[in-house]
C-alpha positions in Angstrom: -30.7 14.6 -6.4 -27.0 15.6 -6.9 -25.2 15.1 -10.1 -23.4 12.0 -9.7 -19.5 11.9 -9.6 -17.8 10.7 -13.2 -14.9 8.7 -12.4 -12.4 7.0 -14.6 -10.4 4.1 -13.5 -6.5 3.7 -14.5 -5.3 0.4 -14.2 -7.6 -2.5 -14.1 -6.2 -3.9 -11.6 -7.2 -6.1 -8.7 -7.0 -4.0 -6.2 -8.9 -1.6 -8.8 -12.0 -4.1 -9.1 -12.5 -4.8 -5.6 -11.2 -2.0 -3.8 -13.0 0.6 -6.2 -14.9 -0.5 -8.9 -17.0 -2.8 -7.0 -18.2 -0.2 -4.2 -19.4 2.1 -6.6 -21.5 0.3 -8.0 -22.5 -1.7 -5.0 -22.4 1.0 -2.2 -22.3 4.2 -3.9 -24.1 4.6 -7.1 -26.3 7.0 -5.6 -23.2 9.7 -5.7 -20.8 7.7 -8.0 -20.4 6.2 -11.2 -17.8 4.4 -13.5 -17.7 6.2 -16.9 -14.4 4.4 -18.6 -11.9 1.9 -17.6 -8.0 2.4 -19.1 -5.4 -0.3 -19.1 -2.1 -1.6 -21.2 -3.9 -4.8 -21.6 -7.2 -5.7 -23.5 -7.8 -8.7 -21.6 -8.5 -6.6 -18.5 -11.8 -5.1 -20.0 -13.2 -9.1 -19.7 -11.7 -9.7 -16.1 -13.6 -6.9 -14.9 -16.6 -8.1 -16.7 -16.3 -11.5 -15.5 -16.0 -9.7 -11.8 -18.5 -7.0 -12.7 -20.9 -7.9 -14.8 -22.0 -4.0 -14.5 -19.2 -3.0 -16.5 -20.0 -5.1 -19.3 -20.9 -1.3 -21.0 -18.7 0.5 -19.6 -15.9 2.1 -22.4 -12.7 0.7 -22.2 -9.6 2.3 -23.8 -5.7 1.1 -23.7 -3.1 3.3 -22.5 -2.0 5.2 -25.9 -6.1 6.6 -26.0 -5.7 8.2 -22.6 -7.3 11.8 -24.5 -9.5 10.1 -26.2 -10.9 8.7 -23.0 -11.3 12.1 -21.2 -12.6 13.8 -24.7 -15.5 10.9 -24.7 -16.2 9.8 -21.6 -15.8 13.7 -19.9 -14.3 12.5 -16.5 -14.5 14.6 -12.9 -12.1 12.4 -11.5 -9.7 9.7 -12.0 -8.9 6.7 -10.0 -5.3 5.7 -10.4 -4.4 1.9 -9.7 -2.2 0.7 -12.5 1.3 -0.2 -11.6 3.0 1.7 -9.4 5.4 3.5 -12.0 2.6 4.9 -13.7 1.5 6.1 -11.2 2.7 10.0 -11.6 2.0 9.9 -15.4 -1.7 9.7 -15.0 -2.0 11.8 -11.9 0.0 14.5 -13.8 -1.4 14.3 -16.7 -5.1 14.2 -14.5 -4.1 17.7 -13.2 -3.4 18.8 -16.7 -7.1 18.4 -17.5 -8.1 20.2 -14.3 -9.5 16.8 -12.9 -9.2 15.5 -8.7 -7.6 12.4 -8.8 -7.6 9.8 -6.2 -4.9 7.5 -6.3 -3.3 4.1 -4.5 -0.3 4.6 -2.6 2.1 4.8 -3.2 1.5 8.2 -5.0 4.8 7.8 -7.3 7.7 5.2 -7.1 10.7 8.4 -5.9 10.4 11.7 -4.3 11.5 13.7 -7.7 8.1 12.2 -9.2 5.8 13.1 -5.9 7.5 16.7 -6.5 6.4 16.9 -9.9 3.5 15.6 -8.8 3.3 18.5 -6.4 4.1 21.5 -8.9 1.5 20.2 -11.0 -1.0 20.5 -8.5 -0.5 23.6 -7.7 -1.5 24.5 -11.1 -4.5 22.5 -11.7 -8.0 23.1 -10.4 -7.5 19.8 -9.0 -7.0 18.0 -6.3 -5.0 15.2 -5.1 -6.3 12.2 -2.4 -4.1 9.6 -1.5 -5.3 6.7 0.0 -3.4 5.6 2.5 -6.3 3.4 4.1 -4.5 2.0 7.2 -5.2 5.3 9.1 -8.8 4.3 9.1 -8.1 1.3 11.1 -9.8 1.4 14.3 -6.9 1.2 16.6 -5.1 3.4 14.4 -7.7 6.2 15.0 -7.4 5.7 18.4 -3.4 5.9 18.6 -4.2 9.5 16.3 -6.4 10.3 19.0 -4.2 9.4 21.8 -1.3 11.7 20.6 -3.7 14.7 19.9 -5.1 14.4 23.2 -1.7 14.6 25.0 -1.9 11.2 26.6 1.8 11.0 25.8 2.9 14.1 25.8 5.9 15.7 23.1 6.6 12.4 20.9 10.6 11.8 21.7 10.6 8.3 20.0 9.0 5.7 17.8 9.5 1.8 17.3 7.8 -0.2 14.7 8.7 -3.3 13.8 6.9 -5.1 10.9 6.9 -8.4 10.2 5.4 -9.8 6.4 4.7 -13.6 6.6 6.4 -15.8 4.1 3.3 -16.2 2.1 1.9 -12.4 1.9 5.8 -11.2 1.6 7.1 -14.2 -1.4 3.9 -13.3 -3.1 5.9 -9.3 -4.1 8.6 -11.5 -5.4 6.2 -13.2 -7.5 5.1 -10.4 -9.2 5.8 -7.2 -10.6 7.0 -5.6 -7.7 10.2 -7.4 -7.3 11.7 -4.6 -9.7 12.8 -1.3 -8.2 11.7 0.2 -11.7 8.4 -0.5 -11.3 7.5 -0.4 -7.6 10.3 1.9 -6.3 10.9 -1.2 -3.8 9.0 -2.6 -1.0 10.5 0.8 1.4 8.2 2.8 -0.6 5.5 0.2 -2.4 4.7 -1.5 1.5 6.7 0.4 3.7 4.7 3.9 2.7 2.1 2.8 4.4 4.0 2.6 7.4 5.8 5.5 7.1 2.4 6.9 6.4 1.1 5.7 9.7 4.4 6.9 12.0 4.1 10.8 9.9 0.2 11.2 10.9 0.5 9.7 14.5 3.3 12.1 14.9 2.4 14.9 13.0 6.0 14.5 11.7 8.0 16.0 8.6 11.0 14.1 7.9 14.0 15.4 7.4 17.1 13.1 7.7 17.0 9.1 6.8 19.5 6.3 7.7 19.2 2.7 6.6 20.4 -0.4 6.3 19.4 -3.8 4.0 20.1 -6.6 2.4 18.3 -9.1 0.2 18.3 -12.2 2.0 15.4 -15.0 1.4 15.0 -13.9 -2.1 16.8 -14.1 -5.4 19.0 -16.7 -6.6 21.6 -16.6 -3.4 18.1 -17.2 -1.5 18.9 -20.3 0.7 16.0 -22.2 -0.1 16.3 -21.9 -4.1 16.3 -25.4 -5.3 18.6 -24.8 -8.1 20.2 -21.3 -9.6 17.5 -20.8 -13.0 15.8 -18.0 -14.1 12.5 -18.4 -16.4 10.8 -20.9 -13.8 7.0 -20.0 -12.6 5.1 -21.5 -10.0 2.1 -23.0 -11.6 3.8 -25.1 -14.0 7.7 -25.3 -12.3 9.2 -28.9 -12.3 10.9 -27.8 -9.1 8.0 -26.9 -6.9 8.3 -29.9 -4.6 12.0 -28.7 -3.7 11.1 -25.0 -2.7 9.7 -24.5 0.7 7.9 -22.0 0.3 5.5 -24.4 -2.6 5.4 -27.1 -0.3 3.9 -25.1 3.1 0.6 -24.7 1.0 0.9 -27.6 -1.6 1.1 -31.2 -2.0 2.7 -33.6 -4.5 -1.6 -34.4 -5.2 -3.0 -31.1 -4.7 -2.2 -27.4 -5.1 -4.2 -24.7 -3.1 -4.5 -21.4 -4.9 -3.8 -18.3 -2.9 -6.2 -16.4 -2.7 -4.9 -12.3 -2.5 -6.2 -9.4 -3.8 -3.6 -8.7 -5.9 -2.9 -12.1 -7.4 -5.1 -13.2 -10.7 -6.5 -15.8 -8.5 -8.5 -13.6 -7.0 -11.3 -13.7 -9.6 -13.2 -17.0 -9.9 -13.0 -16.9 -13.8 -11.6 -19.9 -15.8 -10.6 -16.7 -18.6 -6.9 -15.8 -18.8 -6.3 -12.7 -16.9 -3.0 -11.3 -18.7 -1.7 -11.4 -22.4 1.9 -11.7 -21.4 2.1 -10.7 -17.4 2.3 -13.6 -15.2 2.2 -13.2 -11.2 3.8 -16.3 -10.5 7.1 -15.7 -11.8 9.9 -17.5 -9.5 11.2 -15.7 -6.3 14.2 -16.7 -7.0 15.0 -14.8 -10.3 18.3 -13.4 -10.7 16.5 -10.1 -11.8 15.0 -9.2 -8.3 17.4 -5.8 -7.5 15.0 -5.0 -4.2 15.6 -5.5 -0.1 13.8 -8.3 1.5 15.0 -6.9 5.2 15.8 -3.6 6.0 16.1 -1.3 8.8 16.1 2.5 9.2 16.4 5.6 11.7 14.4 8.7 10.8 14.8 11.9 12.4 11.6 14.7 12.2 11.5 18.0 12.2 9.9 18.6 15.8 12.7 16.1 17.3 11.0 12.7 17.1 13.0 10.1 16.0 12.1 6.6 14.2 13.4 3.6 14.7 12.2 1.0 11.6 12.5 -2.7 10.5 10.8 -4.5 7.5 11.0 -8.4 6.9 9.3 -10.0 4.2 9.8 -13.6 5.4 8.8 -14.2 8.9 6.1 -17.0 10.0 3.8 -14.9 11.0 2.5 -11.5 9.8 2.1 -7.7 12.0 3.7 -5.3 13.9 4.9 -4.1 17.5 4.7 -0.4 18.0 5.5 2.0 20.5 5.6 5.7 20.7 7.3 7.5 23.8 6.6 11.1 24.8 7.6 13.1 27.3 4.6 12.0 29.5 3.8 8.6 28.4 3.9 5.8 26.2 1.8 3.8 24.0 1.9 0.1 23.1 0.7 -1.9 20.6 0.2 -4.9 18.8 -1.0 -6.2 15.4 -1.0 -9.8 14.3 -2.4 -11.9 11.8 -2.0 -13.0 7.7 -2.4 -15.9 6.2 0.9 -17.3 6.5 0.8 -17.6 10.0 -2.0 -20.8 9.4 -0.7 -23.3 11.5 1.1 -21.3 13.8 1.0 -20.4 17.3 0.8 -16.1 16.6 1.0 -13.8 19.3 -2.6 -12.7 18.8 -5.0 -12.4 16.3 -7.0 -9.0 15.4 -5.7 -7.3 18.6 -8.5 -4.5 19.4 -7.0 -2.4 21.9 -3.9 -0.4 23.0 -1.4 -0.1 26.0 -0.9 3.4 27.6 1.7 3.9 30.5 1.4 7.4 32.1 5.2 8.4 32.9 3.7 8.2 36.2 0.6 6.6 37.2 -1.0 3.1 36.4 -1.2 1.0 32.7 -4.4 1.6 31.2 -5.6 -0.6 28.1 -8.3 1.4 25.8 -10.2 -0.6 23.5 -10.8 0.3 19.8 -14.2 -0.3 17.8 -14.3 -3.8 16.2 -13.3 -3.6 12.3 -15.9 -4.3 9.5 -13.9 -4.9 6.1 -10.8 -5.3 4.6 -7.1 -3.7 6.0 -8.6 -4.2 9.6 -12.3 -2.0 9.0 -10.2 0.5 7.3 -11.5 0.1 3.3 -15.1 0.9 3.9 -14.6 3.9 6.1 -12.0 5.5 3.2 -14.5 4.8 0.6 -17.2 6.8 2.3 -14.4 9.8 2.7 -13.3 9.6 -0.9 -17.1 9.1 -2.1 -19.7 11.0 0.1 -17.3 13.5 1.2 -15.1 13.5 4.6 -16.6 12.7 7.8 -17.6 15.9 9.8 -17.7 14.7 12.8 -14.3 14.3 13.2 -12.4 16.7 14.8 -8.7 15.9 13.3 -7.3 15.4 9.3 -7.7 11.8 8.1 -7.9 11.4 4.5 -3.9 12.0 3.0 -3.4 14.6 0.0 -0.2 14.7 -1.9 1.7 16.6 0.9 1.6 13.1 2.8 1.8 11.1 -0.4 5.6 12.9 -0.7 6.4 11.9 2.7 5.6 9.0 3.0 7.3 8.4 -0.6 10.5 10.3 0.3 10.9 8.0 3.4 10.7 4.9 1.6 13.3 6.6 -1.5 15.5 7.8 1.2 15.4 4.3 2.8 16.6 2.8 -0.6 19.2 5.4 -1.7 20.8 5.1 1.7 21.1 1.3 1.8 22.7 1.7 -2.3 25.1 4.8 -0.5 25.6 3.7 2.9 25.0 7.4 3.4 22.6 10.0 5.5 19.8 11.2 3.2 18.7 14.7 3.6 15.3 15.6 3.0 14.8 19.0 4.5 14.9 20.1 0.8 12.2 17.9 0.0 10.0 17.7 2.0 8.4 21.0 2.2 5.1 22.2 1.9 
């Protein structure tokens, strides 16, 4: 039997226990295991335990004993999924030590970070996965496949339009992300993934980036804040039966939790989850300094240009895409989330996708039905990042850091231009 994989987790997150921690030990302990868990906060160690009870021996060690972790517990890999801002210290600082390290996107929260992210690289033994799992949806692959197989032709143009539901997209402003500090902002913390997506369909290098924003649910000017205070959260705030976005899930009798991966209600422990952090800080705090709506136009090296819009408060949750060539087009559709309960949404898990020959008849090709979370795409990364990549596909699927920076310096561009009102370059930075 091979030697199994040592992997150490940074940032016990909840994204960490389910998306990781838990297959591991579930689906892949024949080529996997845990060896130590790392995080700013003690209470975390329980969480997981609560969660996991398999961890219950596994070390744990607080930020400040990061050496003292590798020295013990002798690592192969690390996992990052600590907040984003982290992020580049421990993959760096993985490299250092010679270690692969597989980490959440967004890889860092600016493109000077994935850069240094890059150089270091390049002198480690190691290697660097980013997991950008929305290319393993089904009708994703087949979009990929599409464009390699020439069905459109030379890409001239992309739309995507994404829309975030009021629940899914309030629930950033609850939390930690709400701070361009520590999340770079929802153009690089969400919108990676997207950019992610346009980059690989493409095969696209960006090089020039214009945007527009403006913050305009959230934040005290929101125009459903009940009142203009900061401090409030939701669990306990004497105002929840004036703000709108309380009162879609909640009663004056009852209050429904939500249930997200990312939220501390996740876990069905009675324990408290965080020392000080609390994820249901008010959206309407006066320190939120991040776009709620934005819109951008990216150019590409091989001529493709991008048009892009984000909004973080719409009734229902997806996307509209299409991608023109010079011999085709594709179409298609995504819709869904849990805000959209109780409204009539365009469709729901939408399987297949549009072609339109520039000349000919429309075809519709159907996609694989999904099996697990981000629309089938979690298990299928896992089994890339774990038993090794898929041979039997004949194109590049998981992202390395390469992609991590583009994505990334997208999403920075995206920001810096909105702040400027001026064209970002990138054909500095983005280079291989």
């Amino acid at each position: 039997m091979a030697k199994k994989k040592r992997y150490a987790v940074c940032g016990v997150s909840g994204r960490a226990i389910n998306m990781w921690i838990d297959p591991i030990i579930k689906r892949f302990s024949q080529v996997a295991e845990v060896v130590a868990l790392l995080d700013i906060d003690p209470i975390r160690k329980q969480v997981c335990t609560d969660a996991l009870p398999a961890t219950e021996k596994v070390p744990f060690y607080l930020d400040t004993q990061f050496d003292k972790m590798l020295k013990e517990t002798k690592p192969d890999a690390l996992i990052v999924v600590c907040m984003d801002r982290f992020h580049a210290k421990y993959i760096i600082a993985g490299l250092e030590h010679d270690l692969d390290v597989i980490t959440e996107k967004p890889m860092t929260t600016n493109w000077e970070d994935a850069l240094k992210v890059r150089e270091a690289e390049k002198k480690s033994k190691g290697k660097v996965t980013c997991t950008f799992n929305y290319r393993y949806n089904p009708v994703h692959r087949l979009i990929r496949e599409m464009v390699i197989d020439g069905k459109v032709g030379r890409v001239t143009n992309v739309d995507l339009t994404w829309y975030i539901d009021i629940r899914h997209g309030s629930s950033y402003f609850n939390r930690w992300n709400r701070m361009r500090e520590n999340s770079g902002s929802l153009s690089i913390h969400k919108s990676s993934h997207h950019f992610d997506l346009v980059n690989w369909w493409i095969d696209g290098v960006p090089t020039t980036v214009h945007a527009m924003g403006a913050l305009n649910f959230y934040g005290p000017n929101g125009p459903f804040n009940p009142s203009k205070k900061d401090g409030r959260h939701c669990s306990d705030c004497k105002e929840a039966m004036k703000c709108p976005y309380h009162c879609r899930w909640n009663t004056r009798a009852s209050s429904i939790p939500f249930s997200e991966e990312h939220l501390a209600s996740s876990f069905n422990t009675k324990r408290k989850q965080f020392t000080t952090y609390r994820p249901d800080m008010c959206i309407f705090d006066s320190e939120i300094n991040i776009y709620d709506t934005f819109i951008a136009n990216v150019k590409y090296a091989n001529g493709a240009l991008l048009n892009y819009s984000a909004n973080f408060s719409t009734p229902y949750e997806g996307y509209r895409l299409a991608i023109n060539g010079t011999h085709g087009r594709i179409e298609s559709e995504e819709w869904g989330g849990q805000g959209s309960t109780g409204f009539p949404s365009p469709a729901k898990e939408q399987q297949f996708v549009d072609y339109y020959p520039i000349f000919g008849s429309k075809q519709r090709l159907w996609a694989v039905a999904p099996v697990g979370g981000h629309g089938g795409g979690d298990p299928i990364i896992q089994e890339d990042v774990f038993m090794g990549v898929d041979s039997r596909r004949n194109y590049k699927i998981l992202a390395d850091s390469f992609d991590g920076l583009a994505a990334i310096s997208i999403g920075d561009a995206v920001f810096k231009s909105i702040k400027t009102g001026k064209i970002i370059d990138l054909s500095k930075v983005v280079t291989k």
